[in-house]
C-alpha positions as CSV (number, residue, x, y, z in Angstrom):
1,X,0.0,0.0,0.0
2,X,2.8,2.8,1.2
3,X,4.8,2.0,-2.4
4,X,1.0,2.4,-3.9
5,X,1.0,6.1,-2.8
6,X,4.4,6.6,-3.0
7,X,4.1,5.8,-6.9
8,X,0.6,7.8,-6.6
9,X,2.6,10.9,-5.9
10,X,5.1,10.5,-8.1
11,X,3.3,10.1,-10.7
12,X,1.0,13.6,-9.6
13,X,4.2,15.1,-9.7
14,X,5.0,14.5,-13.1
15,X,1.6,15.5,-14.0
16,X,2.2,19.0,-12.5
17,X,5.6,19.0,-14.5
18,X,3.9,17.9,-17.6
19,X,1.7,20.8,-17.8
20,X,4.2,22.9,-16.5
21,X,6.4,21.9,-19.7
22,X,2.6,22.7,-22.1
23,X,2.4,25.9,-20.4
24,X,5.9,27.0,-21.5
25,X,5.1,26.4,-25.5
26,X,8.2,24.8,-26.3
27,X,8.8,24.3,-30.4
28,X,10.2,20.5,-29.5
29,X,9.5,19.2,-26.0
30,X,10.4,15.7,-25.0
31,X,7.9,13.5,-23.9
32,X,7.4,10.4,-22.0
33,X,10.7,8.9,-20.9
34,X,11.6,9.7,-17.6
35,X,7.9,10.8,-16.1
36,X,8.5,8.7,-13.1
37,X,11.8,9.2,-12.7
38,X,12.3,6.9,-9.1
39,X,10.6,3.6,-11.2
40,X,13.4,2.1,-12.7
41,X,13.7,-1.3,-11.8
42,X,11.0,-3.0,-14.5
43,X,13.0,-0.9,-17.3
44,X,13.6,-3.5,-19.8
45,X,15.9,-1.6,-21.6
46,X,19.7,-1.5,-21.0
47,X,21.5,1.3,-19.5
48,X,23.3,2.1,-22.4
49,X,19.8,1.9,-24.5
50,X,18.6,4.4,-22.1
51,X,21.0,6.4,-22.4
52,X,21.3,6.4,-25.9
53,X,17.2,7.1,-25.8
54,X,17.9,10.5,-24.1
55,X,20.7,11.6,-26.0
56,X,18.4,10.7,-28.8
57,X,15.3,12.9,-28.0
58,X,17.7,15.9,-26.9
59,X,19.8,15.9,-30.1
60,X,16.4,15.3,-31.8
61,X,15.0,18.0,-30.1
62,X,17.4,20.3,-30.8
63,X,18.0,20.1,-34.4
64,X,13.9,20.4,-34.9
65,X,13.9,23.8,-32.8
66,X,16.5,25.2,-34.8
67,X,14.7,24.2,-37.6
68,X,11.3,24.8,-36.9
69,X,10.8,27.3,-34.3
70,X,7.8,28.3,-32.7
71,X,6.1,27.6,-36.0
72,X,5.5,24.0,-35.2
73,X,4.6,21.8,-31.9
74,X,7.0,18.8,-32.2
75,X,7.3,16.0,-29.6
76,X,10.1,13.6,-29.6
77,X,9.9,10.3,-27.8
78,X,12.7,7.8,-28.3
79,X,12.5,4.0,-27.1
80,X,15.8,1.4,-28.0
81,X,16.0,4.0,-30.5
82,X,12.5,3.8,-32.0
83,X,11.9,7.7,-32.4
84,X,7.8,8.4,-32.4
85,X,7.3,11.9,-33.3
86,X,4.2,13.6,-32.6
87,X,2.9,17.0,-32.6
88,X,1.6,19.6,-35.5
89,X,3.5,21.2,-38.3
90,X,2.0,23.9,-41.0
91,X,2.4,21.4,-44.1
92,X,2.7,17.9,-45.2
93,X,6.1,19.2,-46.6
94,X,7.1,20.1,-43.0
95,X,6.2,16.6,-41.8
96,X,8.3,15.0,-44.2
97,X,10.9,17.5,-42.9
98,X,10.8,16.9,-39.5
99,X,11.4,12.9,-40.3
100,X,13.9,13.7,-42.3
101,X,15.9,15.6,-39.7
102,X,15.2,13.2,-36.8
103,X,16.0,10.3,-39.1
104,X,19.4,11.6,-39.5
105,X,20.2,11.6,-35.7
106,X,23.1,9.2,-34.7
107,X,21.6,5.9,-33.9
108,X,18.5,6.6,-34.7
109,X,16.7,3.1,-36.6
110,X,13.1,3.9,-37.2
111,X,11.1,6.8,-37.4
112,X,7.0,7.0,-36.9
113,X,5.7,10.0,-37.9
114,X,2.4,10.5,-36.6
115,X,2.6,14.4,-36.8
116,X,-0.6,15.8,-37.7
117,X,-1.0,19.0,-40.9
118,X,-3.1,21.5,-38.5
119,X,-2.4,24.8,-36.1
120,X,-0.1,24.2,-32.9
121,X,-2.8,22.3,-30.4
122,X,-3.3,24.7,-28.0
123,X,-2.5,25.7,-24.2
124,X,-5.4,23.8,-22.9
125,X,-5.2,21.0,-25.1
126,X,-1.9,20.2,-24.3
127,X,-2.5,20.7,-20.1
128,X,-5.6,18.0,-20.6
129,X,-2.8,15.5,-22.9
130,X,-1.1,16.3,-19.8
131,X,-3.3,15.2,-17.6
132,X,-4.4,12.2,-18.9
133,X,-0.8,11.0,-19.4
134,X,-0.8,11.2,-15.6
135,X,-4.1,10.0,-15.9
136,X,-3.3,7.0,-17.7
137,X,0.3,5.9,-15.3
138,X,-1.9,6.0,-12.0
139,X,-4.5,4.0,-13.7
140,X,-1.8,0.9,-14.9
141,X,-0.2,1.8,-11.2
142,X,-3.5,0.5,-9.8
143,X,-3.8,-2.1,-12.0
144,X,-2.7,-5.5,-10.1
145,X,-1.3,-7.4,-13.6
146,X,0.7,-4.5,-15.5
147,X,4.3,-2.6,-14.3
148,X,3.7,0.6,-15.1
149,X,7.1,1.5,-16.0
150,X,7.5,-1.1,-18.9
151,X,5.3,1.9,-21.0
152,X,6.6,5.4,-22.2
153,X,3.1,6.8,-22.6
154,X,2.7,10.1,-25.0
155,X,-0.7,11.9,-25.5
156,X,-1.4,13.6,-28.3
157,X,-5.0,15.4,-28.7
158,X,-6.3,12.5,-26.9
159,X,-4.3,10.1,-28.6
160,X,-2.6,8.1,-26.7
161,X,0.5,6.1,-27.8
162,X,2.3,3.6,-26.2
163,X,6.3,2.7,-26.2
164,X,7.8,-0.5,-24.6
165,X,9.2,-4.0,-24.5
166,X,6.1,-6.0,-23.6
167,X,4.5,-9.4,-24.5
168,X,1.6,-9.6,-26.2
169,X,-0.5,-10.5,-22.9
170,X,0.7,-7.1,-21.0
171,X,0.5,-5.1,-24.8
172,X,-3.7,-6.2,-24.7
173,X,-3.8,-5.6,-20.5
174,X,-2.5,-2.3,-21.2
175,X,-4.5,-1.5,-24.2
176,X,-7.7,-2.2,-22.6
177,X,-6.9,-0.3,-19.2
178,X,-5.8,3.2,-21.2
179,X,-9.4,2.5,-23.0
180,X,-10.9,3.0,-19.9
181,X,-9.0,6.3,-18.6
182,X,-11.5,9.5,-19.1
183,X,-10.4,11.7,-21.6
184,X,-9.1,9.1,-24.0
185,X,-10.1,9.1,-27.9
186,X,-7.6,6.2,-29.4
187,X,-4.6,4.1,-28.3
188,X,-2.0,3.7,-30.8
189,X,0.7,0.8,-30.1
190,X,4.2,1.7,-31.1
191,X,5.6,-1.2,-29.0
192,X,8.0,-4.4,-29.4
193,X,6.5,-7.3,-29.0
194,X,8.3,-10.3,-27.2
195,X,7.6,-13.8,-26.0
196,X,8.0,-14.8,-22.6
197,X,11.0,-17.2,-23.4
198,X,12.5,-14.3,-24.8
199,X,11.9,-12.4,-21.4
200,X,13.0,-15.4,-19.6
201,X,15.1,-17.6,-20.9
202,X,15.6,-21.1,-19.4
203,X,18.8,-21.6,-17.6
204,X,21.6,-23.7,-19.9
205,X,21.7,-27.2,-18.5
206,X,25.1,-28.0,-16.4
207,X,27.4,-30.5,-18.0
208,X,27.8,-33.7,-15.1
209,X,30.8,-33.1,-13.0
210,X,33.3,-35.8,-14.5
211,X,33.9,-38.3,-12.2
212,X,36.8,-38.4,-9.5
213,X,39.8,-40.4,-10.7
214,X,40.1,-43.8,-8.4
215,X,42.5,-43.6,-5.7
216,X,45.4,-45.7,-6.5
């Protein structure tokens, strides 16, 4: 119960930094990764892939502000270096842009561009994607059957996508709990799909110990 509402207020803390982040109407913000910063241990990533993730979304993040400006509303979430890029831009020519320049990031293997043609989403729509980010960990949190921190979770206009290393059992479990979570219009699965032997692989048999030589 105490680790309950000690992940409970983490994870209300990240909310308030989430729409803290909307509020400031930053060109390329980075979202998802780290929103529960303390939950690390169900990470099935390595270090170094984590590492490589944020250096990923900053570099990312970078190169799209200098490119784009306050013109667009670019989001840049990066998992085993899977970049999903979400957001608005002015033109379709833009969206092809933006891939363009993330694609070119070092280590960077796949691109999904799921930016939409349309005006910046605005302040309030961004504080509720916010919220129902939040929304959406405290609801797996509850949840007796899914880690919460196997998911990078990134709202977008009520979209909500999901990033991870799951099996097919905990991909459904969390599909149909986000369903459930107020606020949300569609759940989009940008995840890797593994078995459990994968997860869990049996342990190599030992070779017999070779018998002692006779005493002569």
């Amino acid at each position: 119960m105490k680790q309950t509402q000690t992940r409970r207020l983490l994870i209300q803390a990240s909310a308030v930094a989430l729409i803290a982040a909307a509020l400031g109407g930053c060109a390329a913000a980075i979202v998802g990764g780290a929103v529960v910063g303390g939950m690390v241990a169900t990470d099935r990533r390595t270090t170094g892939a984590q590492v490589d993730d944020q250096n990923i979304e900053l570099r990312a993040a970078n190169n799209l502000s200098a490119t784009f400006g306050d013109r667009a509303h670019l989001n840049v979430t990066s998992y085993n270096a899977q970049v999903l890029l979400t957001g608005e831009v002015p033109t379709a020519q833009d969206k092809q842009l933006a891939e363009q320049i993330v694609s070119r990031v070092p280590s960077v293997r796949a691109v999904v561009n799921e930016l939409a043609v349309m005006p910046n989403a605005t302040i309030e729509q961004r504080s509720s994607d916010s919220l129902i980010t939040a929304q959406v960990k405290a609801a797996m949190v509850d949840s007796s059957d899914i880690f919460a921190n196997l998911f990078k979770v990134v709202t977008e206009r009520g979209t909500v996508y999901l990033m991870g290393r799951v099996t097919r059992k905990e991909a459904d479990k969390a599909t149909e709990t986000v369903r459930g979570v107020g606020g949300v219009k569609r759940v989009v699965r940008v995840l890797e799909i593994v078995s459990e032997a994968e997860l869990y692989p049996a342990p190599s048999p030992q070779a017999p110990a070779s018998a002692a030589a006779p005493k002569s």
